[in-house]
C-alpha positions in Angstrom: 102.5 84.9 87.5 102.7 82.5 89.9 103.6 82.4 93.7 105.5 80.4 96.1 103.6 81.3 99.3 105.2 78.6 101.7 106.3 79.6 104.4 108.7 77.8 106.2 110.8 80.1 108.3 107.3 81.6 110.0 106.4 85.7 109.7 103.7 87.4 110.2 100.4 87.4 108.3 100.5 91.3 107.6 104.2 91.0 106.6 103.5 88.3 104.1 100.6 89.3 102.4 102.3 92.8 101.9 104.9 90.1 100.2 102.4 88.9 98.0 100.6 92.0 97.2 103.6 93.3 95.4 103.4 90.3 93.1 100.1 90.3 91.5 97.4 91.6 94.1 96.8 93.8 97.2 94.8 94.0 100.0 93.6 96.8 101.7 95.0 96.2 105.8 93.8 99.8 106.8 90.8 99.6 108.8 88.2 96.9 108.2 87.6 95.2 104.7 86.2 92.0 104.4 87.7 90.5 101.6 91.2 91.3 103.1 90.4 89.9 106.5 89.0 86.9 104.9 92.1 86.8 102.8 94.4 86.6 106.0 92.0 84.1 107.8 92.9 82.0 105.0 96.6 82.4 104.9 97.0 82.2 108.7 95.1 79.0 108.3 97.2 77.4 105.7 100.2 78.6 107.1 99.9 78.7 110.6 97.9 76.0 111.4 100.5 73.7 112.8 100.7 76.6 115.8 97.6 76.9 116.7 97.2 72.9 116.7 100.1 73.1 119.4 98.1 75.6 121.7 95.3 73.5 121.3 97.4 70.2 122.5 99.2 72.2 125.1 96.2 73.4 126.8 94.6 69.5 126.3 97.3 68.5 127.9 97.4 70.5 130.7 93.9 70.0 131.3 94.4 65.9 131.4 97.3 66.6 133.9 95.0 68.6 136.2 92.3 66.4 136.3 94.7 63.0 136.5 96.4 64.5 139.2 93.2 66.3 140.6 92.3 62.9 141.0 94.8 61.1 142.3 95.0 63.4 145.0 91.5 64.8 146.0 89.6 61.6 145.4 88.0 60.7 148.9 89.0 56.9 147.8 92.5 57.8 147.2 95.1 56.6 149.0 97.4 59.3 148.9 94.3 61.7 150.1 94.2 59.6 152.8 97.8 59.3 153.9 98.6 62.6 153.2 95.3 64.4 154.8 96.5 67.8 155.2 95.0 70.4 152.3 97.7 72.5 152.2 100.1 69.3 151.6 97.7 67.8 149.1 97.5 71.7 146.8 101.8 71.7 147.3 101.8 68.3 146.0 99.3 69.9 142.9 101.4 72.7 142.6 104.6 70.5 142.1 102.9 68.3 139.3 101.1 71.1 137.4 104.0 73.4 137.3 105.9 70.3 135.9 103.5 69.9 133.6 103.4 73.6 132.5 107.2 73.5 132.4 107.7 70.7 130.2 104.9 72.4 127.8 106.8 75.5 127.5 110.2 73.7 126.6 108.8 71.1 124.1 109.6 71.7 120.9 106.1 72.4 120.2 105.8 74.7 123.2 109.3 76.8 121.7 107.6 76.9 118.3 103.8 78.4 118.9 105.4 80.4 121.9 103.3 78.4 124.6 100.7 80.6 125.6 98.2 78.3 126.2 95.9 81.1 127.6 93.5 83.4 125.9 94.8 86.2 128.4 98.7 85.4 127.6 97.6 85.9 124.1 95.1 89.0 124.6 98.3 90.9 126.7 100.7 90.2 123.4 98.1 91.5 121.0 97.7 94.9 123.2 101.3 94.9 123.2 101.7 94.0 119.2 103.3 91.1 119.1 100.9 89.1 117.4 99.0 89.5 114.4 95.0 89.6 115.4 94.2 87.0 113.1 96.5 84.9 114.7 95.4 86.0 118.3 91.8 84.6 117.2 92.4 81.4 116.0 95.1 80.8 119.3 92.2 81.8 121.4 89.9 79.7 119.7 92.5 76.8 119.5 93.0 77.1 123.5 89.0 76.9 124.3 89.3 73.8 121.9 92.0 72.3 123.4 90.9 73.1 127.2 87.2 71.4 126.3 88.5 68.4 124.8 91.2 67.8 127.1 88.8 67.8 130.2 86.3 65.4 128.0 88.5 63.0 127.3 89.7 63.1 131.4 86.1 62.3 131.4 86.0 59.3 129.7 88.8 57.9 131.0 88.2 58.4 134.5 84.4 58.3 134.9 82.6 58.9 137.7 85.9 59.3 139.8 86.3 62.8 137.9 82.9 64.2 138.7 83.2 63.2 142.5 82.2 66.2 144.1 85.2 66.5 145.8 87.3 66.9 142.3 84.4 68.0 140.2 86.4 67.9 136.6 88.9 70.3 138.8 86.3 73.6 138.5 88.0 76.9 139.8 86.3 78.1 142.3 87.3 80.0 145.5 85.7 79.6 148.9 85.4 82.9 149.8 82.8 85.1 146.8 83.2 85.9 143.6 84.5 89.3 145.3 87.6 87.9 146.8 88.1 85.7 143.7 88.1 88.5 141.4 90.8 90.2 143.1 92.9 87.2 144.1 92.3 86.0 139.9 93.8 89.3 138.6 96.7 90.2 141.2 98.0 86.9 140.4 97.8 87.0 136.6 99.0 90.6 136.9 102.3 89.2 138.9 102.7 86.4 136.2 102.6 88.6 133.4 104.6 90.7 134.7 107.4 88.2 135.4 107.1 86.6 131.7 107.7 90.1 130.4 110.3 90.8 132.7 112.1 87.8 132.1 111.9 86.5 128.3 113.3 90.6 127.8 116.4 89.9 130.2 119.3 88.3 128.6 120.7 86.9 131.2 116.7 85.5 132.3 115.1 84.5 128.9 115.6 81.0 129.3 114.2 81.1 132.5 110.8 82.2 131.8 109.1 79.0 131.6 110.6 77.8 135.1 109.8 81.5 136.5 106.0 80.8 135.2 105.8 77.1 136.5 107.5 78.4 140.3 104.1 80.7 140.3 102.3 78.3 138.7 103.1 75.5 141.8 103.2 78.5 144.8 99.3 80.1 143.3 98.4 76.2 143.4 99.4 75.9 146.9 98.7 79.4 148.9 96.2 81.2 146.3 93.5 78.2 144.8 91.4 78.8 148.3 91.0 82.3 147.6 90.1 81.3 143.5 90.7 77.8 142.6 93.8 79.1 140.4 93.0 79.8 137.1 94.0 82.8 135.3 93.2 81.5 132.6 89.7 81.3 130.7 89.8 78.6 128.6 90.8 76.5 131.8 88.0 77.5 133.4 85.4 76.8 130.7 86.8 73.8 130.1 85.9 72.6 133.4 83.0 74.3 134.6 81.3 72.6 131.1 81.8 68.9 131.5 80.8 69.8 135.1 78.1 71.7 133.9 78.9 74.7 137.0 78.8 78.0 136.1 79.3 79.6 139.7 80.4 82.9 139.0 81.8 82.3 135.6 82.4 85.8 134.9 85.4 86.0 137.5 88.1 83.7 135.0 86.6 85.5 131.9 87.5 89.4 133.4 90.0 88.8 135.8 92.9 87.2 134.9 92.7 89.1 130.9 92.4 92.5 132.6 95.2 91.0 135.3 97.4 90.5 132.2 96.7 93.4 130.2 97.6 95.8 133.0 100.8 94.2 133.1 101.2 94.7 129.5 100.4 98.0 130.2 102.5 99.0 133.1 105.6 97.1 131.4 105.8 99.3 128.4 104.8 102.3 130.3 107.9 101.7 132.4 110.1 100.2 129.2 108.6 101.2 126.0 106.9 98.7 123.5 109.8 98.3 121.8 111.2 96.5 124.6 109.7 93.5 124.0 110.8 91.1 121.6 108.5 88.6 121.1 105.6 87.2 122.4 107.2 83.3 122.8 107.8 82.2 126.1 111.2 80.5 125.1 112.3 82.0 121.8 116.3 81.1 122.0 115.7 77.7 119.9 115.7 76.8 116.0 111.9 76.7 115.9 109.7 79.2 113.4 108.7 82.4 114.5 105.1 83.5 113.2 104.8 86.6 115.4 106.0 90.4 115.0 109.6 88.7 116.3 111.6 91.7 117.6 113.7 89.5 119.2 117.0 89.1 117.3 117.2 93.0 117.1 116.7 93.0 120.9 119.6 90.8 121.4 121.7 92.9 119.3 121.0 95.8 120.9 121.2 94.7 124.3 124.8 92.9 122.7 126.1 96.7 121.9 125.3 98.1 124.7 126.7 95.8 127.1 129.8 96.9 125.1 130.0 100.3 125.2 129.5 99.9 129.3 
């Protein structure tokens, strides 16, 4: 008997292969089994792929943004550097063009369908709070590092030695004041983003907000925080970076901080609201775009629908 697997309306991994087992095979999901985590790598991959080829562009093209713009206005040769002059001015003017940049990600049509993470810690905080398959988590992670690496390598090429200036440096995160003080800074502010993404993409009247919510912090942590850090909280930026650059100052920081920053918002959020209270891990789900996540989202609206009734 044969199988139309396709997939064109999304779902998760687990939820389709239980579809399929019913037909003419099973797989054993409880606890680990090789064969049946091979068997979802291999349908997350034929399925899914266009997703995590979008996390992997997203985060390339974040990364090209930051260091054109990192550039443009950090470059001792630069004229805006030098008409502008003041660093506070010059990380505003950062802040405005990244959280643009982040903004138009999010509400792409590729950013609505794959949810937008672009971050392995966005990702991490909606597996703790199951909202995405872990299969699915892995290959976003590894699609993110992917995208992050490439996107800084082709900066590279395309901007030469004006890139690896020391005063840009392929736009490496790093704070001015210890890995101490960077530690702290890198997971209050991913704790405070995170928090605000869950907040908002759970509030009717806020969901479509989210993505400007997230590039507001993204523009106010470039301006205020990125002397404390160099504003990451995100991994995958940071590697990105600190490899074409080859600088490895304190690595550890991007790779702890900012997930634990994000998970302990995860935590706190349900601890206050309950897991069920969030819908989905997309950033911007109100669109016609697939949905390959544990999507709770529709049943969420309904029930936020009724009770706004009854009150």
């Amino acid at each position: 008997m044969k199988m139309d697997v396709s997939n064109p309306v999304g779902g998760s991994v687990s939820e389709n292969l239980r579809l399929m087992s019913t037909v003419s095979w099973s797989f054993p999901l409880k606890g680990f089994d090789a064969r049946a985590w091979s068997a979802e790598m291999r349908f997350a991959l034929k399925h899914h792929w266009p997703e995590y080829l979008i996390e992997a562009a997203g985060l390339c093209s974040f990364m090209l943004s930051a260091c054109a713009f990192g550039t443009l206005l950090f470059h001792p040769a630069s004229a805006i550097n030098r008409a502008v002059g003041d660093p506070l001015l010059l990380r505003a003017l950062m802040g405005v063009m990244m959280a643009l940049t982040a903004a138009a990600i999010i509400y792409s049509p590729w950013g609505k369908r794959s949810g937008a993470h672009t971050n392995p810690s966005v990702t991490l905080a909606f597996l703790r709070l199951g909202k995405i398959e872990p299969v699915d988590a892995l290959f976003y992670v590894v699609a993110q590092f992917a995208g992050a690496i490439l996107g800084v390598l082709i900066a590279g090429l395309l901007l030469g030695r004006l890139l690896a200036d020391p005063m840009v440096n392929y736009v490496t995160t790093v704070g001015s004041y210890g890995a101490g003080v960077a530690f702290v800074a890198e997971l209050l502010i991913s704790l405070i983003l995170m928090s605000v993404v869950l907040v908002a993409s759970n509030a009717k009247r806020l969901e479509r907000l989210t993505g400007l919510f997230a590039a507001l912090l993204v523009a106010i942590y470039i301006s205020l925080e990125a002397p404390l850090s160099g504003m990451s909280m995100n991994p995958a930026r940071t590697f990105g970076s600190a490899l074409s650059a080859q600088f490895w100052t304190a690595l550890w920081v991007y790779f702890t901080a900012p997930p634990a920053g994000m998970l302990l918002a995860a935590e706190i959020y349900t601890r206050m609201k309950g897991k069920d209270a969030v819908a989905c891990a997309k950033l911007h789900h109100r669109n016609n775009q697939r949905c390959i996540f544990r999507c709770g989202y529709e049943r969420v609206v309904s029930e936020k629908k009724s009770a706004s009734v009854l009150n």
